[in-house]
C-alpha positions as CSV (number, residue, x, y, z in Angstrom):
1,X,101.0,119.2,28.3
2,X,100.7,121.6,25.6
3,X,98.8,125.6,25.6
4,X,97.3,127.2,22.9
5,X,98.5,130.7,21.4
6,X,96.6,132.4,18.8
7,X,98.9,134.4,16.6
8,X,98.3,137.1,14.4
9,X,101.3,138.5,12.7
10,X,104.8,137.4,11.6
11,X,105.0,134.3,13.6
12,X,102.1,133.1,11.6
13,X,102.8,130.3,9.0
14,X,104.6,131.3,6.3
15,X,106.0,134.8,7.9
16,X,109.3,135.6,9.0
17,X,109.0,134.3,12.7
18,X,107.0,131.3,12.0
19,X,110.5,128.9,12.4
20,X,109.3,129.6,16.2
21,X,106.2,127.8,15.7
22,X,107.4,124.9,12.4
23,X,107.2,122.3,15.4
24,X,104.2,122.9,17.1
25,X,101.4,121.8,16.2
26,X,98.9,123.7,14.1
27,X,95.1,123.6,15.1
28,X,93.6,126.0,12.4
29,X,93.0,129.4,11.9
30,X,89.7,131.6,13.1
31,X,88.8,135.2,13.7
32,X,88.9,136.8,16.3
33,X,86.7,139.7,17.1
34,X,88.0,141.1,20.5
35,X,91.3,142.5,19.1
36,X,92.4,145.2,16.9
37,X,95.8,144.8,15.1
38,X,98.0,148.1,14.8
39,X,100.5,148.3,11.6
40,X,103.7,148.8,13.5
41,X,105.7,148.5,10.6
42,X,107.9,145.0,10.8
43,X,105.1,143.7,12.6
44,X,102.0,144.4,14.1
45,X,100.4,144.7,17.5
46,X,97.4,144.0,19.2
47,X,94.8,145.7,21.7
48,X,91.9,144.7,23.1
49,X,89.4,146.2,21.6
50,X,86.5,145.5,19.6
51,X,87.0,144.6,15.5
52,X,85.3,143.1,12.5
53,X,87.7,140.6,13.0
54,X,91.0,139.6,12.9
55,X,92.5,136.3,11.7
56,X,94.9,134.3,14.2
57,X,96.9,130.9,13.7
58,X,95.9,129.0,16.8
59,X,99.0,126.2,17.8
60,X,99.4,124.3,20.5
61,X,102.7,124.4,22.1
62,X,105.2,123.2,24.4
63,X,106.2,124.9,27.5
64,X,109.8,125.4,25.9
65,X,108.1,127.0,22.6
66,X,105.6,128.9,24.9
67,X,109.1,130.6,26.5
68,X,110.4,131.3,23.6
69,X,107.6,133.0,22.4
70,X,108.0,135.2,25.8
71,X,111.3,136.0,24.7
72,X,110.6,137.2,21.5
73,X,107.7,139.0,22.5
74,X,109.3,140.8,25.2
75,X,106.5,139.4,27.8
76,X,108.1,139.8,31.5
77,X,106.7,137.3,33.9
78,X,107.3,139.6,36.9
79,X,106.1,142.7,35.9
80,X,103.6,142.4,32.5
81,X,103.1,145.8,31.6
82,X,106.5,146.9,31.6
83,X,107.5,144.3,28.7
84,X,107.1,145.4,24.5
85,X,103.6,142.7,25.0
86,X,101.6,141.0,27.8
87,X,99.8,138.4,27.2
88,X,95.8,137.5,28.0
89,X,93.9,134.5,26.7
90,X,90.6,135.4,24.2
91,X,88.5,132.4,23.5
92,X,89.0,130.8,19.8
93,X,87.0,128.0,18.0
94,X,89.4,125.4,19.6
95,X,89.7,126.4,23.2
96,X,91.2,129.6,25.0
97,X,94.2,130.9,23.7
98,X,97.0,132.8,24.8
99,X,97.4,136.1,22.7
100,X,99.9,138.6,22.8
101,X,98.8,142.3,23.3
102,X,101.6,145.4,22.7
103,X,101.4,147.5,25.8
104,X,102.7,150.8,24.3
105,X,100.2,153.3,23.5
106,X,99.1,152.9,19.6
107,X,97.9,156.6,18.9
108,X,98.5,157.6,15.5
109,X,98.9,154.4,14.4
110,X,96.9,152.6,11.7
111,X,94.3,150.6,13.0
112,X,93.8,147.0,11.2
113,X,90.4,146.4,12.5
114,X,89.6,143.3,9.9
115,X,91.4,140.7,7.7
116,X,95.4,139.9,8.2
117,X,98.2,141.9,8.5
118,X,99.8,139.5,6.3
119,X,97.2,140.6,3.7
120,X,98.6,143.9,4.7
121,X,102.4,143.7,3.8
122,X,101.4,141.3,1.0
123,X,99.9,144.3,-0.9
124,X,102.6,146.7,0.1
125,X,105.4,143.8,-1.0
């Protein structure tokens, strides 16, 4: 049985995280409009909050990929809010998804409130 995980910065296709992912199985992209990315320099991270919209890589993966997805993202099982992300599922075109949202506070940062961070480091690059 496989879960959905939108994505939304360098495990995306293409990016530098994405051999995570080169197995699972790609569903599409969308936009999400419940998150907000922050630049965080080598990547980004998300919030919950409102946006003009944000575009995710939605995949389906395997409970092994799913866990190593945790461990990259820091997400702690036990205690949530403690780890670099949680996670909470947002609805997508394709079903609900599991997204990743950074649980340090983002003041100061830049706000990406629409487009791709990929677009992002793209025009930095």
């Amino acid at each position: 049985m496989s879960t959905l995980v939108a994505v939304y910065g360098t495990l995306k296709r293409g990016l530098s995280n994405y051999h995570l992912l080169e197995d699972a199985e790609f569903i599409g992209s969308d936009r999400l409009y419940d998150i907000t990315l922050y630049d965080l320099g080598p990547y980004p991270g998300a919030k919950a909050e409102s946006s003009q919209g944000i575009e995710v890589d939605v995949f389906a993966v395997t409970a092994w990929q799913f866990q190593q997805l945790d461990l990259l993202e820091d997400y702690l099982a036990e205690s949530p809010t403690n780890g670099l992300y949680d996670r909470r599922v947002f609805q997508t075109r394709y079903g609900p998804a599991w997204v990743y949202l950074y649980n340090p506070p983002v003041s100061g940062l830049v706000p990406i409130s629409a487009g791709a961070w990929r677009q992002l480091t793209a025009e930095v690059g």
